[in-house]
C-alpha positions in Angstrom: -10.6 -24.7 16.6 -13.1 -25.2 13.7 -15.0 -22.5 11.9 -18.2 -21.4 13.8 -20.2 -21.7 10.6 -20.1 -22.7 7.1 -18.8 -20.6 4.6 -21.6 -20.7 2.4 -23.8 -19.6 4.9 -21.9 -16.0 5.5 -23.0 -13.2 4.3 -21.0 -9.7 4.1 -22.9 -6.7 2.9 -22.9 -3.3 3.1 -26.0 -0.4 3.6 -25.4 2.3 1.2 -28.1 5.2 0.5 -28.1 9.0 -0.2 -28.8 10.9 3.0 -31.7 10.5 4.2 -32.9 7.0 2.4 -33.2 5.7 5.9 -29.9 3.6 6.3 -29.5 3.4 9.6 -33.1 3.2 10.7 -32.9 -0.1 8.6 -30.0 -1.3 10.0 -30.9 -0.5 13.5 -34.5 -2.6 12.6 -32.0 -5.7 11.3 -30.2 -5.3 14.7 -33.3 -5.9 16.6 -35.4 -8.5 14.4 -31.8 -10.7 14.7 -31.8 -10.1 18.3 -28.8 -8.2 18.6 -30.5 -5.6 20.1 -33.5 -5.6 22.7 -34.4 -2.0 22.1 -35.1 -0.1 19.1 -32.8 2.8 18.7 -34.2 5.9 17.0 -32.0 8.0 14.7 -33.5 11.2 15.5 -33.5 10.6 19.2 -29.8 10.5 18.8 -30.3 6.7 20.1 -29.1 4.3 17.0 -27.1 2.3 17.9 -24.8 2.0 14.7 -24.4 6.0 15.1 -22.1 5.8 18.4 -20.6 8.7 17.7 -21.3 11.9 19.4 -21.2 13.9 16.0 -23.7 10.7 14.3 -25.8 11.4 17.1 -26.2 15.4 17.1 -26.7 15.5 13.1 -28.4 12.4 12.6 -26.4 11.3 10.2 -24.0 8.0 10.1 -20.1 9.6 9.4 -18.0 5.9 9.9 -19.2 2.7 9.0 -19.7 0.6 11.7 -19.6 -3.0 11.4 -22.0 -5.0 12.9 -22.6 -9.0 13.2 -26.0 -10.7 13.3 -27.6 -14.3 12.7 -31.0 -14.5 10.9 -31.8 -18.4 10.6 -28.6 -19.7 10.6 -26.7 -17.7 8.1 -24.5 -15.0 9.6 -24.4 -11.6 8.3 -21.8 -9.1 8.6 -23.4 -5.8 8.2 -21.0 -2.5 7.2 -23.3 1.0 7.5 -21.9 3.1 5.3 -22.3 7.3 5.5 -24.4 8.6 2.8 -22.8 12.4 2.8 -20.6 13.0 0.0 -17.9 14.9 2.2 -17.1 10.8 3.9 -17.4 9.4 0.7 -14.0 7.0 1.1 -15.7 5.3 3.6 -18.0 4.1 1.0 -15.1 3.5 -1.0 -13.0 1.6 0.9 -16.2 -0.8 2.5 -17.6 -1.6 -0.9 -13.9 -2.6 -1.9 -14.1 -5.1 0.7 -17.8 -6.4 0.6 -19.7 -9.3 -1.1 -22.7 -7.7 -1.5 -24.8 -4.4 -1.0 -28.4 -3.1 0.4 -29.1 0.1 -2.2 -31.5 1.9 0.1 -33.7 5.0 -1.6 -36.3 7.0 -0.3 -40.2 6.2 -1.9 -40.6 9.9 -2.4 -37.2 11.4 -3.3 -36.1 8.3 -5.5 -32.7 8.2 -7.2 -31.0 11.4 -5.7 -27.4 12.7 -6.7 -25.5 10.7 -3.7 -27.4 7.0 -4.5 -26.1 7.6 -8.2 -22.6 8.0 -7.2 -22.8 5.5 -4.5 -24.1 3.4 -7.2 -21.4 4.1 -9.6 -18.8 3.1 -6.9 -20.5 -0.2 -6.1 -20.6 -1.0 -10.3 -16.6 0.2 -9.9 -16.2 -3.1 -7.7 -18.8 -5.2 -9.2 -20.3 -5.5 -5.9 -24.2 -7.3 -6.4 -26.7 -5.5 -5.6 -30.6 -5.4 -4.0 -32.9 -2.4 -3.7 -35.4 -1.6 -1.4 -37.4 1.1 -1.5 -38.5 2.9 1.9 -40.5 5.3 3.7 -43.7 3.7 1.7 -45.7 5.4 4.6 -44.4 8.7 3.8 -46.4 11.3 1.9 -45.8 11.0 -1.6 -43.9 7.4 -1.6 -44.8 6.0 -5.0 -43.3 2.5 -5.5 -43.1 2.5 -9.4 -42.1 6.2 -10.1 -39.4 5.1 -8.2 -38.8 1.6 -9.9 -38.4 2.7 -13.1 -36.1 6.3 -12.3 -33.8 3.1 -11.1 -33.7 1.9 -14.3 -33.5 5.0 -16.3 -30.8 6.7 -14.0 -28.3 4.0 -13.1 -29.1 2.0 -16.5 -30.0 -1.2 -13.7 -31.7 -4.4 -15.0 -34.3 -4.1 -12.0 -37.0 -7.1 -11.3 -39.5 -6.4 -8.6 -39.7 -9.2 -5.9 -42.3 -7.6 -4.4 -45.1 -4.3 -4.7 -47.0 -2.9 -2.0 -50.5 -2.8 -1.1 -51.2 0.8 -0.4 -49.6 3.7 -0.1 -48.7 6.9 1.9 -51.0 6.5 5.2 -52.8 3.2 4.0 -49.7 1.2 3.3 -50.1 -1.6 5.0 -48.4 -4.7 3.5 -46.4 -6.0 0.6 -47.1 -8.5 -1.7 -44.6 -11.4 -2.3 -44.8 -12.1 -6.0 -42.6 -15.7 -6.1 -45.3 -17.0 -3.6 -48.1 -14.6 -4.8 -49.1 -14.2 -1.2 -49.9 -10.8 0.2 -48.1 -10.0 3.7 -50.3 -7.7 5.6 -48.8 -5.8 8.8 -50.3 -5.2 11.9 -50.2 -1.5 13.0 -51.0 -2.1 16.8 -47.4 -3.8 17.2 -45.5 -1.2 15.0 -45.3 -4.2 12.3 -43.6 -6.6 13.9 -46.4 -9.0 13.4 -47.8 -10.2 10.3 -50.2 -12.5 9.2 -50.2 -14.0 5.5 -53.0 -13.9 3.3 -54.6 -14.1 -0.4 -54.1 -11.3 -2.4 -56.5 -8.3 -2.0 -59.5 -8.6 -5.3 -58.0 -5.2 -6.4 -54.4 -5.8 -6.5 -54.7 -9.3 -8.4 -54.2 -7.9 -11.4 -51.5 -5.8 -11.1 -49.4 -8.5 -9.4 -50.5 -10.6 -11.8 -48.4 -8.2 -14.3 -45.7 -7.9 -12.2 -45.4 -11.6 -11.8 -45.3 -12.0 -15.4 -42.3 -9.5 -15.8 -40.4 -11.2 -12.8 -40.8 -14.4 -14.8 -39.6 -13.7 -17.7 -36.6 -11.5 -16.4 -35.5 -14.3 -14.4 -36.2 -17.2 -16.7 -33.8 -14.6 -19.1 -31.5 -15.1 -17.3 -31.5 -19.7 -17.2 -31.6 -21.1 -20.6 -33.4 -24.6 -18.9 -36.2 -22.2 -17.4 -36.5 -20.6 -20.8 -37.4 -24.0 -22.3 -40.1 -24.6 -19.7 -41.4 -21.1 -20.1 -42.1 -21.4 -23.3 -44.0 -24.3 -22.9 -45.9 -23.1 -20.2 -45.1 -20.1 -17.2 -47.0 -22.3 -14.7 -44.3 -25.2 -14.9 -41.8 -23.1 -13.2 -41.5 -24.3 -9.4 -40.9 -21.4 -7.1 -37.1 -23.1 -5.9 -36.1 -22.6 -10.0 -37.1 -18.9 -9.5 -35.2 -18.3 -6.7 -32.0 -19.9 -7.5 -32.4 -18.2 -11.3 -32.5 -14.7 -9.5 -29.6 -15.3 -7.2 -27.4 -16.6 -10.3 -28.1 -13.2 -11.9 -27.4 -11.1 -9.1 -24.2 -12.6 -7.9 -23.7 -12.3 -11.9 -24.5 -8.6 -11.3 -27.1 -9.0 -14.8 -30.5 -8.0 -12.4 -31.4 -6.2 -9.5 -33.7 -7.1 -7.4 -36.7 -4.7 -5.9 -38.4 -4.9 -2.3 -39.8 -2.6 -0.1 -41.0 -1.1 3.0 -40.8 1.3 5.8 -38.0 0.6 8.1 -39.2 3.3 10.5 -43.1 1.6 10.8 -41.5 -1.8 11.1 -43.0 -2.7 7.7 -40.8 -5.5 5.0 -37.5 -5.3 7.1 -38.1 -9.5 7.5 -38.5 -10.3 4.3 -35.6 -8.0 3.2 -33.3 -10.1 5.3 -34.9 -13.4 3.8 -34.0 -11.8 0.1 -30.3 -10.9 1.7 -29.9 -14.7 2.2 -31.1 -16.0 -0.7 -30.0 -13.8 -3.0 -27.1 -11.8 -2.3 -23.7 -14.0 -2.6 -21.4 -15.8 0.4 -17.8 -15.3 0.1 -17.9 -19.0 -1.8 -20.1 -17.8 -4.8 -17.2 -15.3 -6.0 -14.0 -15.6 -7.5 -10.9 -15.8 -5.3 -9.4 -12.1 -4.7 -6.5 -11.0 -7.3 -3.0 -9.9 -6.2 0.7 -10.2 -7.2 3.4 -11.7 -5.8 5.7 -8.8 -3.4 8.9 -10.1 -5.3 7.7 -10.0 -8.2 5.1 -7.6 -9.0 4.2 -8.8 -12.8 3.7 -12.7 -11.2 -0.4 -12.6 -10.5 -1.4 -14.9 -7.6 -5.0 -15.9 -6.4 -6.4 -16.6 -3.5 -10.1 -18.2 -3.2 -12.4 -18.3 -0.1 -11.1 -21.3 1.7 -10.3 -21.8 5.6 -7.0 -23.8 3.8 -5.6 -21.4 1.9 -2.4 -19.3 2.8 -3.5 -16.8 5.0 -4.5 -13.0 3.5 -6.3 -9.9 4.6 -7.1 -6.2 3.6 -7.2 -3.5 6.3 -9.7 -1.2 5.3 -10.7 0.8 8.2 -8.4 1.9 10.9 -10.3 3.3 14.3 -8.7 5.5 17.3 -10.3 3.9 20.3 -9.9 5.9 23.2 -9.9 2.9 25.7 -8.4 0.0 23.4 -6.2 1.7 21.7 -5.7 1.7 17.7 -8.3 -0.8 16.3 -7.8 -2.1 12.8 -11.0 -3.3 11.0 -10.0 -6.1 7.9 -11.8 -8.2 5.8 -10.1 -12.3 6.0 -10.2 -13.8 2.0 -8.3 -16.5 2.4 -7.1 -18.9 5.4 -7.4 -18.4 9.0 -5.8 -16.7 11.5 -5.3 -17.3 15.6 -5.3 -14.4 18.2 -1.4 -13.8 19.2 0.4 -15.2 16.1 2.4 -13.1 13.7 1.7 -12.0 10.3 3.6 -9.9 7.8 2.0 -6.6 6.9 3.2 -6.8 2.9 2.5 -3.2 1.8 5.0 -1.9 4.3 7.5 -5.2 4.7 7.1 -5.5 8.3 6.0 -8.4 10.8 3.4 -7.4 13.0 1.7 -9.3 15.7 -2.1 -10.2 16.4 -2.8 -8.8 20.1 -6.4 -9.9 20.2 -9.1 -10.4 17.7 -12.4 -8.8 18.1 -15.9 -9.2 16.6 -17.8 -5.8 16.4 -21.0 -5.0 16.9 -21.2 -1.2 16.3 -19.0 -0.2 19.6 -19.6 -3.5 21.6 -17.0 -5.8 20.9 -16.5 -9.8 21.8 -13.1 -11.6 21.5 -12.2 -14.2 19.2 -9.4 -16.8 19.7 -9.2 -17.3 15.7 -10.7 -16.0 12.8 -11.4 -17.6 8.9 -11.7 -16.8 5.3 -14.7 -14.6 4.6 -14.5 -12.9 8.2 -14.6 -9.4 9.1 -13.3 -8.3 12.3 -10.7 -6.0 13.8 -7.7 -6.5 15.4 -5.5 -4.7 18.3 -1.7 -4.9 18.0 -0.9 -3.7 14.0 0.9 -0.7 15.4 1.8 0.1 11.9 -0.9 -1.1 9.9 -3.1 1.6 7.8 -6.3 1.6 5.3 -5.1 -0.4 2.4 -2.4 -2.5 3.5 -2.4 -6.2 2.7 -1.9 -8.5 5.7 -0.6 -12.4 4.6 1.0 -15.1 6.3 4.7 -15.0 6.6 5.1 -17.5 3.7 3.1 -17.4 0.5 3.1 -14.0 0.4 0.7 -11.4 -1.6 0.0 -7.7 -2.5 -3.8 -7.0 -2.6 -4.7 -4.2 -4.8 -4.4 -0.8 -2.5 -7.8 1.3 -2.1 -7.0 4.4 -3.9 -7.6 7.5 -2.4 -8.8 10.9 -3.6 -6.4 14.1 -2.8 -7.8 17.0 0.2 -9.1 19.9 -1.6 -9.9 22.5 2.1 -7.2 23.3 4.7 -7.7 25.5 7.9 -5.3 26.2 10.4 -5.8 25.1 13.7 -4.5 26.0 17.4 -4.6 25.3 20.9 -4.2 28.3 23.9 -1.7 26.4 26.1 1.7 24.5 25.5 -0.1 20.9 26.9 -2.5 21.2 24.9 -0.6 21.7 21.8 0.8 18.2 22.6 -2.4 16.9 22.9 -3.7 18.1 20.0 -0.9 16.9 17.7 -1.5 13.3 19.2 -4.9 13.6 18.3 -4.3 15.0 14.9 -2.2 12.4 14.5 -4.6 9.3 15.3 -7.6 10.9 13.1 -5.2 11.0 10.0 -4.7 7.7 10.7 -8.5 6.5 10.8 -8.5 8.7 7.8 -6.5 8.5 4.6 -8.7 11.6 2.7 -7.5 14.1 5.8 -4.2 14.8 6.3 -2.0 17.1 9.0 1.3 19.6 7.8 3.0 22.2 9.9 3.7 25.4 7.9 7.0 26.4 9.1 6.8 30.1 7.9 3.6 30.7 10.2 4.1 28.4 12.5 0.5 27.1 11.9 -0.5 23.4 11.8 -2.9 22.8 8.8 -5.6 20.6 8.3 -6.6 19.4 5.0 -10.4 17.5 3.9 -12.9 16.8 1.7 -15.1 19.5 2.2 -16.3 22.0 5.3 -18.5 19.5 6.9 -15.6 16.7 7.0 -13.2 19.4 8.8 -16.2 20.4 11.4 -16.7 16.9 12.5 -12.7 16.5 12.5 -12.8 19.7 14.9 -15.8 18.5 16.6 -14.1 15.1 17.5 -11.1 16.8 19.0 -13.5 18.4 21.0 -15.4 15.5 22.4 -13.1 12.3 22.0 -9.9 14.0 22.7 -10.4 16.8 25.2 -8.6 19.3 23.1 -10.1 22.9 22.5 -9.0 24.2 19.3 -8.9 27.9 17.5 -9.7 26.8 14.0 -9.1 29.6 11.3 -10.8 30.6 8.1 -11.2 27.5 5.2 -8.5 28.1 2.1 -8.5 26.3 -1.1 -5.4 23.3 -1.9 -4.7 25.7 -4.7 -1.7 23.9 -7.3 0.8 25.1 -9.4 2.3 24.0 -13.0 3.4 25.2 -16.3 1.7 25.1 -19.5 5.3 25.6 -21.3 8.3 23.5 -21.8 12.2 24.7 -21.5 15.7 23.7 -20.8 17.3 25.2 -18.2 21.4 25.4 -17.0 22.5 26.5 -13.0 25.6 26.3 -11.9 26.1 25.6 -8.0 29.9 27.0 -7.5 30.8 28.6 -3.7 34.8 29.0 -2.7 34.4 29.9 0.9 38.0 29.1 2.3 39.0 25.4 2.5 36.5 23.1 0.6 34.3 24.6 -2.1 30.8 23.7 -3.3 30.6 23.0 -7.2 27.5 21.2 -8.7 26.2 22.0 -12.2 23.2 20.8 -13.7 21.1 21.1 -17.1 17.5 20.0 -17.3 14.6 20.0 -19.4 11.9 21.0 -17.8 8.0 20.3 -18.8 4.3 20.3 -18.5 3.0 16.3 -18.3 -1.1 15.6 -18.1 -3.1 16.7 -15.8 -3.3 14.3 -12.7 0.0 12.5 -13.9 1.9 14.1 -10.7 5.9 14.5 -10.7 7.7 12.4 -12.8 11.8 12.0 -13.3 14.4 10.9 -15.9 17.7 10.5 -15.4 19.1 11.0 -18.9 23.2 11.5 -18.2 25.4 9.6 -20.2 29.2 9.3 -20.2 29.0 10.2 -16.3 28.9 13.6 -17.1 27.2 13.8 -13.3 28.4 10.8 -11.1 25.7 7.8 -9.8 25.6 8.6 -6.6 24.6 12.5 -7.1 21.6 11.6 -8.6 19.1 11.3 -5.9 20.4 14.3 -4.0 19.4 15.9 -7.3 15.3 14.2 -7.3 15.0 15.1 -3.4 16.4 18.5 -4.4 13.6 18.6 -6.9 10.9 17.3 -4.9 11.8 19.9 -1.9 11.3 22.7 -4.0 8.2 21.5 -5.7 6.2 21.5 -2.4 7.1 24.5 -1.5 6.1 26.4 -4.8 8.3 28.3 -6.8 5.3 30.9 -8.1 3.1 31.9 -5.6 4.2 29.0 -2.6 1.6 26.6 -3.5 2.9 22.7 -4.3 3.9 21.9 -7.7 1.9 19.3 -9.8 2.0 17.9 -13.1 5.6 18.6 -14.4 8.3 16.3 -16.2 12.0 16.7 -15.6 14.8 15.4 -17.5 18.0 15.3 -16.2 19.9 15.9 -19.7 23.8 16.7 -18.7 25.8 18.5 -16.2 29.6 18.3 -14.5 31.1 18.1 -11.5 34.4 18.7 -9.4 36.5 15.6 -8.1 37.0 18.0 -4.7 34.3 20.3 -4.3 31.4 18.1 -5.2 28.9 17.3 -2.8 24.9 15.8 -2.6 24.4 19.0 -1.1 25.8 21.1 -3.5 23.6 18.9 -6.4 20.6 19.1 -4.3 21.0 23.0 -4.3 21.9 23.3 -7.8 18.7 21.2 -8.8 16.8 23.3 -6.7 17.9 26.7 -8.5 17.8 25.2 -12.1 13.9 24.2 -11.4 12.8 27.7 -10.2 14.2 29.4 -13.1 13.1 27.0 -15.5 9.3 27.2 -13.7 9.4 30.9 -13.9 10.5 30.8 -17.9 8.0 28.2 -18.6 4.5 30.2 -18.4 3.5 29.1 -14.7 0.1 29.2 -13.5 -2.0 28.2 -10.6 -5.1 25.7 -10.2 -8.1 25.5 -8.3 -10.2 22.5 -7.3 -13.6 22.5 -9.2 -16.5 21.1 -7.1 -19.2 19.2 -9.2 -22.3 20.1 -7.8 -26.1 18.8 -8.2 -28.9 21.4 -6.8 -32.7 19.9 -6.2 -34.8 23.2 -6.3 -38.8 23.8 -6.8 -39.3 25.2 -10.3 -39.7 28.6 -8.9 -36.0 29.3 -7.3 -34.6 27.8 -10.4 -33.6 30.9 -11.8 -31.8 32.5 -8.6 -30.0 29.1 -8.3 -28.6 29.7 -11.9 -28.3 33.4 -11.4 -26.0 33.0 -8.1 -24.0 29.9 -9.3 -23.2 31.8 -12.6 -22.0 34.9 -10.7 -19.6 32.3 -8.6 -17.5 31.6 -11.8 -19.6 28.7 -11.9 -20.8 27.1 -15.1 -24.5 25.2 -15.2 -24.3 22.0 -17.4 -27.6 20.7 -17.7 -31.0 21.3 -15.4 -33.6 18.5 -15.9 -36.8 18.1 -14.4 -37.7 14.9 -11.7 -41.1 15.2 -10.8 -42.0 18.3 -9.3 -38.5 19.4 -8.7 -35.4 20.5 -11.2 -31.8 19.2 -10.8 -29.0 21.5 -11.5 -26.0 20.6 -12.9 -23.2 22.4 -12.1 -19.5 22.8 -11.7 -17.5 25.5 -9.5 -14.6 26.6 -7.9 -14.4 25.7 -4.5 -13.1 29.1 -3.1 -16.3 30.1 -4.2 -18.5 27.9 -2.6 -17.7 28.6 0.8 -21.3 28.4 3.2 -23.2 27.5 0.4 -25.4 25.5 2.9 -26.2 28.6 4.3 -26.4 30.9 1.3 -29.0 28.7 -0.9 -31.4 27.9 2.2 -31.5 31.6 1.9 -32.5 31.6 -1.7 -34.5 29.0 -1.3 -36.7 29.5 1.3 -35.0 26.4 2.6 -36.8 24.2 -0.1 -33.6 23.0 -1.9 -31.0 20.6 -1.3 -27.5 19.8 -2.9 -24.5 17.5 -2.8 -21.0 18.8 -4.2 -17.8 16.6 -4.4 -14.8 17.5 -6.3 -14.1 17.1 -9.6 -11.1 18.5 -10.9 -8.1 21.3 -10.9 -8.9 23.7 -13.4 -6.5 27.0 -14.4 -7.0 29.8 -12.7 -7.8 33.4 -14.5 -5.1 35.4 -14.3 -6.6 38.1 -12.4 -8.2 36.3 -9.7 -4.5 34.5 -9.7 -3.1 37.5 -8.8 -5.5 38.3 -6.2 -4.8 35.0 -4.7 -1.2 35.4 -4.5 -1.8 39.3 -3.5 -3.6 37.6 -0.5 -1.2 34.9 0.6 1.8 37.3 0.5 -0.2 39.8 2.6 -0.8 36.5 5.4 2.6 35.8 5.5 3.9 39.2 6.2 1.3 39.9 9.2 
């Protein structure tokens, strides 16, 4: 069966915003105008229909992206809404790893806040072309150009203004388009859906006669034939040369476009789906997608948008559906794919089968008998598919680049009353760390707890909230505690001897190792340094997993090990009484005594954090953050507000929510995400071990 549409004509984009901007109000507006939905749905009436979970619906805010299909004349757009909270921030991540283009949504009064910057930054990280549109122009205080320019200044963008709007606050009322210097005047009675297109207002010609002017010339920048016929005169240029000069240097990522609107009132949503088509890229405008050959991983391959291509995909989202089953979202870059044939899953080596393919839109779904290069849909049947794993026909194989995922910083234990419903609750735990790859599940053996580990205290609530709703089970959750690390800041080489003679055959392993600090954020790393066989071949990996036990267990204070460098320098062994076990054990005893010789210490995750106060609370922001063991980097004033800039320990930072409202008067807002492990002083270190040892004995 031949490709429903051309590939030219697909467009796959993303929504991303800080909280707040209005994402999903906009999306929920595209949904509608393309006729995908009959109704409006209202975030705050718990009604959007993107938000279709029960946690998206109670806070108002979006917490998985959805994908989403619509048409707008004749080019198809896949839409992923992406959260704006910085606790879900790898579902940004690993949507803008698979998109083509992106919607940067900010709010006409609060501008560029801390979560658009970093969402920014990630979408720069891919390369990922970009328009802005400013919203909530009716809102009090919206000011278009404030806005426009703390763009430019804050995420350094080359920004050119498609459009500026005629009023204001309660009198905006319309936009005016300056490529066809037209002014698009809404009409309140029907919320905005109609409009009616007229000469420019006497007292905004001249200031879109400015802006014009700069749009010109940024886009004529941009064409060296246009620049020719510029300078000879700005009238020459036709209105097609404009267009087609702005989409070259946005695909290129050199400019950002500028509309705007007010989603909410209906206002500019059209013509922001007009500038999605002509200006963001299809899957043919970019370069093929890089990867390397599974055989041979320095051998680079390519593989460019084309229905004719060997067949490869990225899974990037993995969904627990509670009537379908496990649901794997993936983007299609090259070649085409029918619904029951096999493909190899590359990243783990195993051949998995299609069961069906689905279109989404939000948590509809339609079935597809086939699917082709630029696609994004989601599949049933890839039992042992997860976020990140390439998927390739069985010949021609290739290894997309993985999405690379940040570590969990907050565990809390968690419990259910009754034996049942312990079973159901490690199923479920199960299935979210598999939607998941930032929350993970361990059982600690000692207390007999199962632990759950996140991103913050808001991403382990909704996890708790989800087992609630979605999966029936009732859980005891216990008080948040910090991933706290261990390492050493010394270096040392270190002798054990492993020798037992209990009757019959002995145990003899004997090991020497050097033992050091490596980089912070390098991990584990092991060399096998033996020569002359002074330990045989086949001992060696009992002595690494020996190594590896005991480093996530702790050897100081029984939190895992990070960051260390062992060399395994020389050793002996028995020709009877050797065994793996007896090297695993004798690796295990060499390690602690080395760690404890070798100055250990513990770390702590340090939260970056970014405060938005009214002047006045300023200095009971600073006071309290400084009293956390927190350190203030910089505090800068955006318009009637200040920004902190901050950094602190996470154990410290516990109910902040809660604790600035309180300060605050509830004027302030902030947005945390983690930065880095930073030593621990040594008498809060002791404090900390003080504490665990006390848990463990109760």
């Amino acid at each position: 069966m031949a490709r429903m549409i051309d590939l030219e004509k697909v467009r796959n984009i993303g929504i991303m915003a800080h909280i707040d901007a209005g994402k999903t109000t906009v999306t929920e507006r595209i949904l509608f105008y393309t006729g995908r939905s009959h109704k409006i749905g209202e975030v705050h009436d718990g009604k959007a229909q993107m938000d279709w979970m029960k946690q998206e619906q109670e806070r108002g805010i979006t917490i998985t992206s959805a994908a989403t299909t619509c048409y707008w004349k004749d080019r198809r757009i896949n839409i992923i809404d992406t959260p704006g909270h910085v606790d879900f921030t790898v579902e940004v991540e690993r949507s803008l790893r698979i998109l083509d283009g992106a919607v940067a949504i900010f709010c006409a009064v609060g501008g560029v806040e801390p979560q658009s910057e970093t969402v920014w930054r990630q979408s720069d990280k891919y390369k990922v072309p970009k328009l802005a549109f400013i919203n909530k122009m009716d809102r009090v205080g919206a000011d278009f150009f404030s806005v426009v320019k703390a763009i430019e200044a804050d995420l350094g963008a080359n920004v050119i203004p498609l459009q500026i709007p005629i009023g204001a606050e309660d009198n905006f009322h319309g936009i005016i388009d300056l490529i066809e210097m037209k002014a698009y005047i809404y009409d309140d009675d029907s919320m905005g859906k109609n409009f009616h297109v007229e000469e420019i207002p006497d007292d905004y010609k001249e200031v879109a006669k400015d802006y014009h002017h700069i749009m010109v010339e940024k886009a004529v920048e941009l064409e060296d034939t246009l620049m020719e016929k510029y300078l000879e005169s700005e009238d020459k240029i036709e209105k097609d040369e404009l267009i087609a000069a702005i989409r070259k240097g946005t695909i290129a990522n050199k400019i950002v476009p500028v509309l705007c609107g007010s989603a909410f009132k209906n206002k500019g949503v059209q013509r922001l789906l007009d500038a999605v088509t002509s200006y963001l890229p299809s899957p043919a405008d970019l370069p093929g997608v890089e990867g390397s050959d599974p055989d041979d991983p320095e051998k680079k391959l390519k593989r460019n948008a084309c229905d004719s291509e060997p067949f490869s995909a990225l899974a990037f989202k993995v969904q627990a559906d509670p009537h379908m089953g496990k649901l794997v979202y993936f983007r299609v870059y090259s070649g085409s794919l029918d619904a029951g044939s096999y493909v190899i899953n590359v990243t783990k080596g195993r051949k998995e089968r299609i069961g069906r393919i689905l279109q989404m839109h939000a948590n509809q779904r339609e079935s597809r008998s086939n699917i082709y290069a630029g696609d994004i849909a989601a599949a049933i049947g890839l039992d042992h598919t997860v976020t990140g794993d390439t998927l390739s026909c069985l010949e021609n194989q290739i290894l997309l680049e993985a999405i690379e995922f940040p570590a969990p910083v907050i565990a809390i234990s968690i419990k259910s009353g009754s034996r049942t419903d312990q079973d159901k609750l490690g199923k479920a735990l199960m299935k979210l760390s598999e939607e998941d790859p930032t929350f993970s599940v361990h059982s600690d053996k000692e207390t007999e707890e199962t632990v759950i580990s996140g991103m913050g205290e808001l991403h382990l609530e909704v996890i708790v909230d989800r087992l609630k709703h979605e999966f029936s089970v009732v859980a005891d959750v216990g008080q948040p505690k910090v991933a706290f690390k261990e390492t050493i800041l010394n270096s040392i080489e270190q002798e054990y001897k492993h020798s037992k003679q209990t009757g019959g055959r002995g145990q003899y392993g004997h090991v020497v190792m050097n033992v050091s600090p490596s980089k912070p954020g390098e991990g584990f790393e092991f060399t096998n340094s033996i020569k002359g066989g002074a330990i045989p071949k086949e001992y060696i990996p009992a002595i690494e997993k020996g190594l590896i036990e005991v480093m996530k267990k702790g050897v100081y204070a029984g939190f895992s090990v990070v960051d260390v460098k062992v060399e395994l320098v020389d050793g002996s062994y028995h020709e009877v009484d050797s065994s793996e076990l007896a090297f695993k054990l004798a690796a295990r005893e060499c390690f602690k005594k080395a760690f404890m010789k070798s100055e250990p210490v513990l770390l702590e995750p340090h939260m970056s954090l970014e405060i938005t106060t009214p002047e006045e609370y300023v200095g009971s922001v600073v006071g309290h953050i400084c009293s956390k063991r927190g350190k203030v980097l910089g505090i800068e004033t955006k318009g009637s507000t200040q920004v902190v800039s901050c950094e602190a320990p996470l154990s410290e930072m516990f109910g902040y929510a809660t604790t600035l409202r309180s300060l605050t008067s509830g004027r302030a807002s902030y947005s945390m995400h983690f930065e880095k492990y930073v030593e621990v002083p040594f008498e809060i270190a002791e404090k900390v071990i003080e504490d665990k040892k006390r848990a463990e004995n109760k």
